[in-house]
LOKEVO-751526 format. One line per field, with one value per atom (N, C-alpha, C): x, z, y; atom name; residue in one letter; residue number from 1. Coordinates in Angstrom, 2 decimals. Each point is the difference from the previous one (the first is absolute). Layout:
BEGIN
x: [X ...]
z: [Z ...]
y: [Y ...]
at: [CA ...]
aa: [a ...]
i: [NUM ...]
***
This chain:
BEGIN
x: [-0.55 1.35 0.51 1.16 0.70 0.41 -0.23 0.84 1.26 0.43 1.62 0.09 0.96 0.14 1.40 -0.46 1.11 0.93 1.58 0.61 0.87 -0.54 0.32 0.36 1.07 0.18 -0.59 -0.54 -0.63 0.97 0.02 1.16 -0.57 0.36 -0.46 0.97 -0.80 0.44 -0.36 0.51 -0.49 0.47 -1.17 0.97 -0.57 1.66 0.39 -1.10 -0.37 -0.80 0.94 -0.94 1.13 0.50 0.21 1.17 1.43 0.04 1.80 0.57 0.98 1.13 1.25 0.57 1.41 -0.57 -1.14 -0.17 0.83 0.42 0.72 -1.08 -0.52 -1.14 -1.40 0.05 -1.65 -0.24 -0.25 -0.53 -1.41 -0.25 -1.37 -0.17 -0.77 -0.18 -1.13 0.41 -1.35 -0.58 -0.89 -1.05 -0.26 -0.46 -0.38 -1.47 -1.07 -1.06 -0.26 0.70 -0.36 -0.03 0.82 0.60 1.32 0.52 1.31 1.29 0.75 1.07 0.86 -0.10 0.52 1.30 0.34 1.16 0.31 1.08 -0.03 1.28 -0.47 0.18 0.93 1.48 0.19 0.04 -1.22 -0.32 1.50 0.50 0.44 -0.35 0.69 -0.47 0.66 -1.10 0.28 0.60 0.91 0.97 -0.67 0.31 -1.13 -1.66 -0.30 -1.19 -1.31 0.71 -0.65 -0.76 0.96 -0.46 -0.86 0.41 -0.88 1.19 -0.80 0.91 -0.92 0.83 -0.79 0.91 -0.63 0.16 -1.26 0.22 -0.71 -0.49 -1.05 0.07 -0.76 0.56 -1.19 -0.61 -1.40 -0.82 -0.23 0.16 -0.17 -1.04 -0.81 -1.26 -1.36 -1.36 -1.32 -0.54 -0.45 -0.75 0.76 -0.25 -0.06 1.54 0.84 1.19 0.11 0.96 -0.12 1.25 -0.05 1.64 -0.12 1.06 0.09 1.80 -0.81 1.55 0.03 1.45 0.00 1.72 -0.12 1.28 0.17 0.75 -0.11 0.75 0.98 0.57 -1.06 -0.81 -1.06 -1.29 -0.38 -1.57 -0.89 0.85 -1.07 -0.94 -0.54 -1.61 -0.69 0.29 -1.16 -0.48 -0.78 -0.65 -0.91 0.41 -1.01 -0.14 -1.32 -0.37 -0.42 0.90 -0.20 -0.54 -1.10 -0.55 0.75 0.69 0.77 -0.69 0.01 -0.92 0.88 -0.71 0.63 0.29 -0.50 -0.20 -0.35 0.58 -0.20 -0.95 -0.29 -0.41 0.56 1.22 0.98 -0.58 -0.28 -0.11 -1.61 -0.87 -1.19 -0.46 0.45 0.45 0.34 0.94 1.07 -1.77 -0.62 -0.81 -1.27 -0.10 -1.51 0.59 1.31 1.00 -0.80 0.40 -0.25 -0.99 -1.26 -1.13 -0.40 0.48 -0.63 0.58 0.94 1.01 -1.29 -0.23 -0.99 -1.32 -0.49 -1.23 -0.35 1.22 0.53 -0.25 0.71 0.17 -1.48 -0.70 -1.59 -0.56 -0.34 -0.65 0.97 0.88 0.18 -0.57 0.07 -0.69 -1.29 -1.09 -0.96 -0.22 0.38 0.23 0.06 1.10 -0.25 -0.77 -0.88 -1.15 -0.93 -0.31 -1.12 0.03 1.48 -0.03 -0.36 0.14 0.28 -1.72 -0.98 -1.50 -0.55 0.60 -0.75 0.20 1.19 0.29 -0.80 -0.31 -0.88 -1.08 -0.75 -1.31 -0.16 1.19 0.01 -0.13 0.44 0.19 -1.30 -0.79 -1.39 -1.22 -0.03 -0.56 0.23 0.97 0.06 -0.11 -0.39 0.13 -1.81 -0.92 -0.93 -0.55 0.43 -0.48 0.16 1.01 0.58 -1.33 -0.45 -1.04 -1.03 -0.38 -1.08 -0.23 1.06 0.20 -0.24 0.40 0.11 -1.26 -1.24 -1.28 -0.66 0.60 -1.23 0.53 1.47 0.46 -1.03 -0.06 -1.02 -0.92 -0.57 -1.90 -0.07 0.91 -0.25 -0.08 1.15 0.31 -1.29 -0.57 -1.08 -1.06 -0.44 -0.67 -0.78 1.93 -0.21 0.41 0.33 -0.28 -1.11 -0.84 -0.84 -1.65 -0.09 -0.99 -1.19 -0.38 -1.02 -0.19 0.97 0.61 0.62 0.17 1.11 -1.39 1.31 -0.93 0.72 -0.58 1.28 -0.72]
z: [12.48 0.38 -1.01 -0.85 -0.69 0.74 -0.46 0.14 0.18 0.22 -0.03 0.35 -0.87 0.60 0.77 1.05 0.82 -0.75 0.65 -0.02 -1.87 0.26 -1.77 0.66 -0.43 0.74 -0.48 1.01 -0.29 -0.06 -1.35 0.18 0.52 0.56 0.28 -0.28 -0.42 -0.26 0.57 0.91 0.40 0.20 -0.53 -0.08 1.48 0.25 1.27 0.10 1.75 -0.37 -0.05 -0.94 -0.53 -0.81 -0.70 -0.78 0.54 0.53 0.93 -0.24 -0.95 0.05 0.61 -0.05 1.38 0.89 -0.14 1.58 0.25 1.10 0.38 1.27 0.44 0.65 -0.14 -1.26 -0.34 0.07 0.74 0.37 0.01 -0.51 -0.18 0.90 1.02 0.78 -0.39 -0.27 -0.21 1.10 -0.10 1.01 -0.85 0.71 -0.56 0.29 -0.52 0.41 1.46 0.84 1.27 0.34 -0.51 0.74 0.48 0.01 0.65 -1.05 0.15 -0.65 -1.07 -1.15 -0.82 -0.59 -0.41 -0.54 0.45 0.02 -0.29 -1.07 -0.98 -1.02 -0.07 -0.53 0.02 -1.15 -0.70 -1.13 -1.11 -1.11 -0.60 -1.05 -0.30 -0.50 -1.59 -1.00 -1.36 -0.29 -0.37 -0.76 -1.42 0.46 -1.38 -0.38 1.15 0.02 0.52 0.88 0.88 1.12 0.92 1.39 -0.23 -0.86 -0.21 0.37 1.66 0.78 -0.22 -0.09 -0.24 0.83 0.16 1.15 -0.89 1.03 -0.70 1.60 -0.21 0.83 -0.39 0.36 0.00 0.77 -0.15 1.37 -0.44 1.15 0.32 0.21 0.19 0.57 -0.68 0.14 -0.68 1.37 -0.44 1.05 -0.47 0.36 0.34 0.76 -1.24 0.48 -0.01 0.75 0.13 -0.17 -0.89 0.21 0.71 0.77 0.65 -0.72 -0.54 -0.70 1.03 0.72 0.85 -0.48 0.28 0.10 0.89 0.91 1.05 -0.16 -0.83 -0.76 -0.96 -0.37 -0.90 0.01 1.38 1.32 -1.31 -1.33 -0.42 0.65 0.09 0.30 -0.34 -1.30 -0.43 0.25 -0.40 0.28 -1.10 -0.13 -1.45 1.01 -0.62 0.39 -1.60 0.38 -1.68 0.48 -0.79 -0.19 -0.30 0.28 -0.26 -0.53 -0.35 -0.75 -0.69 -0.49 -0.53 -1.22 -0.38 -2.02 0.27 -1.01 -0.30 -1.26 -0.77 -1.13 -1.21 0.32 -2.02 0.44 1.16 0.00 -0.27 0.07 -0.19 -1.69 -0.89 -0.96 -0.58 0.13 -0.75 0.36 0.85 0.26 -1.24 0.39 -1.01 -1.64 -0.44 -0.98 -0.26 0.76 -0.24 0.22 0.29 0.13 -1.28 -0.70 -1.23 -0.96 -0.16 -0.99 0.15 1.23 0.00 -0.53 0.00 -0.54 -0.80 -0.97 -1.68 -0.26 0.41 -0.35 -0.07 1.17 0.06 -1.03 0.06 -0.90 -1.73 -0.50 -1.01 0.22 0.77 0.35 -0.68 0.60 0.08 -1.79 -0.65 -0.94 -0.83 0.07 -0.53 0.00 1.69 -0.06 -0.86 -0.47 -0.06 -1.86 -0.56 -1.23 -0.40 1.51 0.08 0.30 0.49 -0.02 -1.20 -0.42 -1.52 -0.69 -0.27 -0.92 0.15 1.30 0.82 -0.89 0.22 -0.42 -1.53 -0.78 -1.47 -0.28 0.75 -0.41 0.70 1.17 0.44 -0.93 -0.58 -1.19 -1.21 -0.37 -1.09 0.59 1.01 0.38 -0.02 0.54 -0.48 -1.02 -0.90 -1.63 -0.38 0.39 -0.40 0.66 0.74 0.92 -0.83 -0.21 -0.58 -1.52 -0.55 -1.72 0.75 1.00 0.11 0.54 0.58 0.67 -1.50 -0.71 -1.44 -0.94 -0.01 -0.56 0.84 0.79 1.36 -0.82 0.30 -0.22 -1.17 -1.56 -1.50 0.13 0.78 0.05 1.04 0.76 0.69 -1.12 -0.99 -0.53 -1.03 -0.54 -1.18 1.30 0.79 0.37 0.41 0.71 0.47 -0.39 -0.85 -0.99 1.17 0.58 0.53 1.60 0.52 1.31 0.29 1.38 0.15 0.24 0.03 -0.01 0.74 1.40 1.09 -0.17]
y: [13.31 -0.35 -1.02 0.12 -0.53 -1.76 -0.71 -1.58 -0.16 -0.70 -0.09 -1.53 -0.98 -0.93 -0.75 -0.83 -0.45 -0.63 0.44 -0.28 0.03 1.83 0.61 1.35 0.53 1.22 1.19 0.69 1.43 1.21 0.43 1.14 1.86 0.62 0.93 1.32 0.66 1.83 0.62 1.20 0.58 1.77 0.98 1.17 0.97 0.25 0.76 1.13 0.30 1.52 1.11 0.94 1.10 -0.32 -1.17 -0.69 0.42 -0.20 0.00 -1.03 0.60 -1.26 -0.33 -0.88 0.45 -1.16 -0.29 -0.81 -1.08 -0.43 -1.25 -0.88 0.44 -0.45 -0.05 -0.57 -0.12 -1.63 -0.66 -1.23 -0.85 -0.99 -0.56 -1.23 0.57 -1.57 -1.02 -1.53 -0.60 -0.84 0.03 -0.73 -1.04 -1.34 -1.00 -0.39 -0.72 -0.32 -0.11 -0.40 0.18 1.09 1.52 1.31 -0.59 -0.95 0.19 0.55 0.97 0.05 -0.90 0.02 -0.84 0.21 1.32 0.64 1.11 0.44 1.77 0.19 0.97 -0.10 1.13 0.59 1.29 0.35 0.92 0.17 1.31 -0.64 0.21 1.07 1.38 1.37 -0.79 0.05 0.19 1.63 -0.35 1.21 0.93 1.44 0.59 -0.47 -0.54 -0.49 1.43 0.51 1.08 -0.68 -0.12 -0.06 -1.67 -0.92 -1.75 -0.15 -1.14 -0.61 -1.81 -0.89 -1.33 -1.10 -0.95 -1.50 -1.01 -0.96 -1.30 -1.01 -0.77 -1.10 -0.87 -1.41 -0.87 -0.96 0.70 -0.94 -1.47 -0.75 -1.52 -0.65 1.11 -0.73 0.53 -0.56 0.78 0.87 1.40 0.53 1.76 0.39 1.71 0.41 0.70 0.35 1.29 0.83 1.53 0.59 0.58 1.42 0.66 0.61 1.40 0.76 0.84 0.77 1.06 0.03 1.47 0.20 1.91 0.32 0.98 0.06 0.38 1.78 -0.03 1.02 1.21 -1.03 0.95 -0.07 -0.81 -0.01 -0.73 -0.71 -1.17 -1.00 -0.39 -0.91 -0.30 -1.22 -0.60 -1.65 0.19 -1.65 -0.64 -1.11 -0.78 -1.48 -0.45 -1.52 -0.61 -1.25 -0.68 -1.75 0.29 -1.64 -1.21 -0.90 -1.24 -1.38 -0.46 -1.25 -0.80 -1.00 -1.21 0.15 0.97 0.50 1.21 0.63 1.09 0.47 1.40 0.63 -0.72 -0.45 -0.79 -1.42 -0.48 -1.60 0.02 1.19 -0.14 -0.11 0.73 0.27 -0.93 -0.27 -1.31 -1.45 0.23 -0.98 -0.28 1.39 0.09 0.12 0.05 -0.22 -1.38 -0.89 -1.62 -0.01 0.11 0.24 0.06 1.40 0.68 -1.25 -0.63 -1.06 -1.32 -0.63 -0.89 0.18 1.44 0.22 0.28 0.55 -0.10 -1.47 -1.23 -1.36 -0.57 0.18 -0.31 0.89 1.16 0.38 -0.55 -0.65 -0.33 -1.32 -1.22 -0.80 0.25 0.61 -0.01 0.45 1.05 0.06 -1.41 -0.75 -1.21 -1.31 0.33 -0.56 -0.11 1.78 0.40 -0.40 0.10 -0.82 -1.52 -0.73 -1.61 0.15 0.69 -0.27 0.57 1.01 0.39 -1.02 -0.71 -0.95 -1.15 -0.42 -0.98 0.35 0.75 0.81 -0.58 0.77 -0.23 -1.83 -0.68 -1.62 -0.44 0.43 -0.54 0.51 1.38 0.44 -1.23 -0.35 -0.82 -1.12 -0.51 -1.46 0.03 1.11 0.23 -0.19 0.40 0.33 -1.31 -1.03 -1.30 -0.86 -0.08 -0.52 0.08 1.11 0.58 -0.87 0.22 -0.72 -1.66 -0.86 -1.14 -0.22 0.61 0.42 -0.66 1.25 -0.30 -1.45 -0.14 -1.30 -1.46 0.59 -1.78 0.50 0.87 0.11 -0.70 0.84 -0.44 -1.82 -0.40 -1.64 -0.73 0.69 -0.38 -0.22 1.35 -0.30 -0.67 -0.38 -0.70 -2.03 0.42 -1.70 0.26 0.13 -0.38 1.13 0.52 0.73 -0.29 -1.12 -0.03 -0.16 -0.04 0.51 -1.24 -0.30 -1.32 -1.34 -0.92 -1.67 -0.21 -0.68 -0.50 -1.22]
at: [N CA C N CA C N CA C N CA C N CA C N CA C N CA C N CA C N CA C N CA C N CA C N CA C N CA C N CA C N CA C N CA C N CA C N CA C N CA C N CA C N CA C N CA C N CA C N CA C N CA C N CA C N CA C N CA C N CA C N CA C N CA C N CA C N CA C N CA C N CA C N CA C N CA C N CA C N CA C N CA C N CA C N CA C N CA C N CA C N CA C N CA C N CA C N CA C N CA C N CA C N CA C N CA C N CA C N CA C N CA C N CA C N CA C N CA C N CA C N CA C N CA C N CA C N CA C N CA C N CA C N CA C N CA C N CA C N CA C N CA C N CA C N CA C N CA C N CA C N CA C N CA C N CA C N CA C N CA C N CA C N CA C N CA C N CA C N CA C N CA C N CA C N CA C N CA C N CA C N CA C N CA C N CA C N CA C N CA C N CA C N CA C N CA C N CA C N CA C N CA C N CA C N CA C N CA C N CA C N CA C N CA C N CA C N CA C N CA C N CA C N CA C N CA C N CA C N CA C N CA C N CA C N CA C N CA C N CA C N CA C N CA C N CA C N CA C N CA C N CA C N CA C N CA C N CA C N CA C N CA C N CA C N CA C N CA C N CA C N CA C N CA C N CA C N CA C N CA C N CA C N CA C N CA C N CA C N CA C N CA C N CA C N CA C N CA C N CA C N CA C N CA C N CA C]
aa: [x x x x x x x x x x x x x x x x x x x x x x x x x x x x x x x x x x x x x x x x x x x x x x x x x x x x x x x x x x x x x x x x x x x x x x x x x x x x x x x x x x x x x x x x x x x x x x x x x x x x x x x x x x x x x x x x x x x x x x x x x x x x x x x x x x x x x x x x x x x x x x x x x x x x x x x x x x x x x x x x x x x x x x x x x x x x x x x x x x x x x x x x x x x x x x x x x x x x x x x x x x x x x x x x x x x x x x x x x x x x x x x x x x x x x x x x x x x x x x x x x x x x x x x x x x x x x x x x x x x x x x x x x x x x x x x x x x x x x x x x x x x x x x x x x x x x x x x x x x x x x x x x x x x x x x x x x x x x x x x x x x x x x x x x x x x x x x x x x x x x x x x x x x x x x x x x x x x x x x x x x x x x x x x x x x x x x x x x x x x x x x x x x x x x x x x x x x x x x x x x x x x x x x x x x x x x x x x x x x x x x x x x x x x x x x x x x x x x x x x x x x x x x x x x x x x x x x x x]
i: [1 1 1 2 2 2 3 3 3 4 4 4 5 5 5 6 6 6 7 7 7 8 8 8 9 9 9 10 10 10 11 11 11 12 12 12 13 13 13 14 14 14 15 15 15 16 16 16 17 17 17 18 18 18 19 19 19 20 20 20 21 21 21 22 22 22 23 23 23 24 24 24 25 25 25 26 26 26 27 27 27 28 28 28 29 29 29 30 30 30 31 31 31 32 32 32 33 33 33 34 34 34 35 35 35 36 36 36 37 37 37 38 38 38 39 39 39 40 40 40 41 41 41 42 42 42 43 43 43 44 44 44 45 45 45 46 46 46 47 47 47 48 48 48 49 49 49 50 50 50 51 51 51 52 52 52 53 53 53 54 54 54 55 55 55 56 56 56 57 57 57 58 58 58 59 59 59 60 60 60 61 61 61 62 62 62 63 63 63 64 64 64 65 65 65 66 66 66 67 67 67 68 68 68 69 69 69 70 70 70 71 71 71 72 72 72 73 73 73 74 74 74 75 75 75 76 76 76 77 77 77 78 78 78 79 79 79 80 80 80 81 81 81 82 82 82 83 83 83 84 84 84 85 85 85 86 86 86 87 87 87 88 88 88 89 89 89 90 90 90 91 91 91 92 92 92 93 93 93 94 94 94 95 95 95 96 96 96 97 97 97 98 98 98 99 99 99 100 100 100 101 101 101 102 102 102 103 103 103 104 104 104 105 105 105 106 106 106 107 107 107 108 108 108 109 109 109 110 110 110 111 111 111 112 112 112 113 113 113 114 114 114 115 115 115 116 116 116 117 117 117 118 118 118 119 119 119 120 120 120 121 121 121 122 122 122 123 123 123 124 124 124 125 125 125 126 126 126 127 127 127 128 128 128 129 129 129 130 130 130 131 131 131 132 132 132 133 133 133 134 134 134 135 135 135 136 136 136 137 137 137 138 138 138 139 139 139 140 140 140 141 141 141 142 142 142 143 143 143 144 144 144 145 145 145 146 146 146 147 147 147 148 148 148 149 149 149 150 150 150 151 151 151 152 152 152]
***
């Protein structure tokens, strides 16, 4: 069952049985989430259309709403129940839209992390090697002061 959200109007088409056109009594009643009567609609024949008669409504509330299209002229009888909600299919969409935009931004983030620790890497490597040269600079100066170990 399709979504629909409150208080956005649902437009409806609907073709005549037989396709009979001419009708003046083709009517859509709506029910509202409770079942109680909400509208009745007297559905309007598109011209050169072939027998597409259309109306509109919009529900107020969340919960389970129902058409009844009858014409009493041409023994029509149909019925649809449409889901109502707070959001619909475009608001879901449009969501994970911004969703996908934030997780572009992080993953470039992270991207520039991952340059800001390589670079890290590259300057602790040379801060290494710098250690290392200043390791052997003590020892050489150890050995030439004190050749025969220390005198406290």
């Amino acid at each position: 069952m399709e979504r629909y959200k409150k208080n956005v109007a649902i437009k409806i088409n609907y073709i005549a049985i037989k396709k009979t056109t001419g009708l003046t009594d083709v009517e859509m009643k709506v029910y509202d989430e409770a079942g109680s009567l909400f509208s009745t609609v007297t559905m309007t024949e598109l011209g050169g259309a072939g027998a597409l008669y259309y109306g509109s409504f919009t529900p107020d509330a969340v919960g389970q709403w129902r058409i009844r299209i009858q014409s009493a002229t041409n023994l029509d009888d149909y019925q649809k129940v449409f889901e109502i909600g707070t959001y619909d299919v475009d608001d879901v969409k449009d969501q994970l839209d911004t969703v996908e935009g934030k997780v572009d931004i992080i993953d470039g983030n992270l991207t520039s992390v991952k340059g800001t620790v390589e670079s890290t890497d590259s300057k602790v490597d040379a801060l290494q090697i710098d250690l290392t040269s200043v390791k052997g600079t003590v020892e050489s100066l150890d050995v030439q002061i004190n050749p025969g170990g220390y005198i406290l």
